[in-house]
C-alpha positions as CSV (number, residue, x, y, z in Angstrom):
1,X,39.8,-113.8,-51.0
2,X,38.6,-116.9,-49.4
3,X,39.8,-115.7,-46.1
4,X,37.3,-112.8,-46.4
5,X,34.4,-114.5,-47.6
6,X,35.2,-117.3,-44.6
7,X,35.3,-113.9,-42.3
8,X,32.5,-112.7,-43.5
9,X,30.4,-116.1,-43.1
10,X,31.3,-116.5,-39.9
11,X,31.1,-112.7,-38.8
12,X,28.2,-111.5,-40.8
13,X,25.6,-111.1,-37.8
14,X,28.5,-109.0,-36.1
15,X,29.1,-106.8,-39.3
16,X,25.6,-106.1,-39.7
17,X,24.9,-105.3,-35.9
18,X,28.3,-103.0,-36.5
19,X,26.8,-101.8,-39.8
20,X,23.5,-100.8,-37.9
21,X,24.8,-99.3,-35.4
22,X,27.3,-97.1,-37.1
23,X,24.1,-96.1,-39.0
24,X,22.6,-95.4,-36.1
25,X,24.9,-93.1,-34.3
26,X,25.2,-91.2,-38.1
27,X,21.8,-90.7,-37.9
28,X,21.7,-89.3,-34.4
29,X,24.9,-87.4,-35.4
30,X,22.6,-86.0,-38.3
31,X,19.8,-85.5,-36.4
32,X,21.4,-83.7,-33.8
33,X,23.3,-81.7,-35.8
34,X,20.1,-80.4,-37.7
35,X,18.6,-79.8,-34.5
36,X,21.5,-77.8,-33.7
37,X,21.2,-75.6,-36.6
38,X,17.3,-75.3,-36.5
39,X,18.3,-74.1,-32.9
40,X,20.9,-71.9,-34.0
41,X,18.3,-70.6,-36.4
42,X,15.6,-69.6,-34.2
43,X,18.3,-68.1,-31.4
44,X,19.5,-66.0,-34.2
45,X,16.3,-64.8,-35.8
46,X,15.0,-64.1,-32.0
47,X,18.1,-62.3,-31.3
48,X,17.5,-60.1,-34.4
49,X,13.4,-59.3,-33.4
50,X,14.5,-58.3,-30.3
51,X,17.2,-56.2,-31.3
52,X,14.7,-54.7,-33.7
53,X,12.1,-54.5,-30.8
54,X,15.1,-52.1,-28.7
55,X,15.5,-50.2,-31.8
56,X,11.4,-49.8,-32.4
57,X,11.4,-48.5,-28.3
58,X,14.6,-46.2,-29.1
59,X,12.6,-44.8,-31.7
60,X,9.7,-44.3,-30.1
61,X,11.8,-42.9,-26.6
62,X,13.5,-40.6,-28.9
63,X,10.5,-39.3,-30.3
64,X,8.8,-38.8,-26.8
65,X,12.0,-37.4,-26.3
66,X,11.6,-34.5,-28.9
67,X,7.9,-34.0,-28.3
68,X,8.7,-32.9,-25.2
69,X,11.7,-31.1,-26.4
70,X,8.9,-29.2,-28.3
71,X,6.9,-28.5,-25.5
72,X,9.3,-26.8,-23.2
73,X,11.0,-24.9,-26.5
74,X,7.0,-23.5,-26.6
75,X,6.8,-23.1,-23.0
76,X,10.0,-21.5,-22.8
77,X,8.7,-19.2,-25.8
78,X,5.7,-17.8,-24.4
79,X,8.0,-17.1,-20.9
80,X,10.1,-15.2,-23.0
81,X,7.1,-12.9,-24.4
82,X,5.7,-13.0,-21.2
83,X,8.9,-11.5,-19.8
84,X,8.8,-8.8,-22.1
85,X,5.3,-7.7,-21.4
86,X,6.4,-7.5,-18.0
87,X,9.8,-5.8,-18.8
88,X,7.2,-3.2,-20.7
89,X,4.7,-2.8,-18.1
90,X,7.6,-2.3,-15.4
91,X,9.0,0.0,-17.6
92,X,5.9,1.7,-18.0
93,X,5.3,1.9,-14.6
94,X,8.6,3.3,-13.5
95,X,7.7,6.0,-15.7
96,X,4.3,6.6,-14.2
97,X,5.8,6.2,-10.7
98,X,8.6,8.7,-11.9
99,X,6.2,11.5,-13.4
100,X,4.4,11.0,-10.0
101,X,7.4,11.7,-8.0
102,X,8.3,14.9,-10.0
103,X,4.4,16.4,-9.2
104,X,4.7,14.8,-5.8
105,X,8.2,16.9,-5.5
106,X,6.4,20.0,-7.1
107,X,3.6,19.7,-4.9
108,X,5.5,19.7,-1.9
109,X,7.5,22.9,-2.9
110,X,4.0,24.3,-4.0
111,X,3.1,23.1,-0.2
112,X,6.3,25.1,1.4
113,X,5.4,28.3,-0.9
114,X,1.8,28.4,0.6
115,X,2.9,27.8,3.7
116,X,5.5,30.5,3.9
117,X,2.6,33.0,2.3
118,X,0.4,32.2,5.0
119,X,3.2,32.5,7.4
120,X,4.3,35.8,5.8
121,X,0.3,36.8,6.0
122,X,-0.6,35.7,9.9
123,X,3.0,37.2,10.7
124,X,1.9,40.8,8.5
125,X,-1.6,40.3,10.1
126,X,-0.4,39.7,13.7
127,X,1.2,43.1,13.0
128,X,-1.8,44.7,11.7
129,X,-3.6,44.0,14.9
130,X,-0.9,44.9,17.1
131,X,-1.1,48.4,15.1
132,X,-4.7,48.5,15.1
133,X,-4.4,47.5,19.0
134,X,-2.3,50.2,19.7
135,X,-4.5,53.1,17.6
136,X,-7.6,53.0,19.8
């Protein structure tokens, strides 16, 4: 035990610089190790907001999204009914156009009849006259 005590005497500005500086480098160790995980800390809570920022934009893309969804479901809607009043009118139309045609057709066959009377009368009057020419 004297051997230690001697050791120590002799040594003990050594053992306390030693002592210091192994308290030292612990408490940069410590430090920098708290740092670390404050670090850690705040990478992972940023990580997180902006994770919950991309899901806040999803959310709002994906409801622009189905707005306009909405829109061209309505727009495609009144096309449709729009269409059909056309599909009606057309069809109306072609049945106009078609009653037309059938008087047109009945016209014209109208037009052939009178023409063939007045035919049949100039021709029955042009040999009238040529009777009447001859009788003088």
């Amino acid at each position: 035990m004297g051997k230690i005590k001697e050791f120590v005497a002799d040594h003990l500005t050594d053992i306390i610089i030693i002592g210091a500086g192994l308290f030292f480098i612990l408490g940069c160790w410590w430090f920098y190790t708290a740092n670390r995980t404050a670090n850690d800390y705040n990478n992972a809570t940023q990580s997180v907001e902006r994770a919950e920022e991309g899901i806040n934009s999803a959310g709002k893309r994906l409801e622009s999204a189905q707005n306009q969804i909405e829109d061209a479901q309505r727009e495609l809607d009144r096309a449709d009914k729009t269409t059909g009043r056309i599909k009606q009118t057309a069809g109306t139309n072609q049945t106009i156009i078609d009653e037309c045609t059938g008087i047109t057709d009945k016209m014209s066959e109208r037009s052939r009849s009178i023409q063939a009377i007045i035919r049949n009368a100039e021709t029955a009057n042009q040999a009238d006259e040529t009777q009447t020419n001859c009788n003088p």
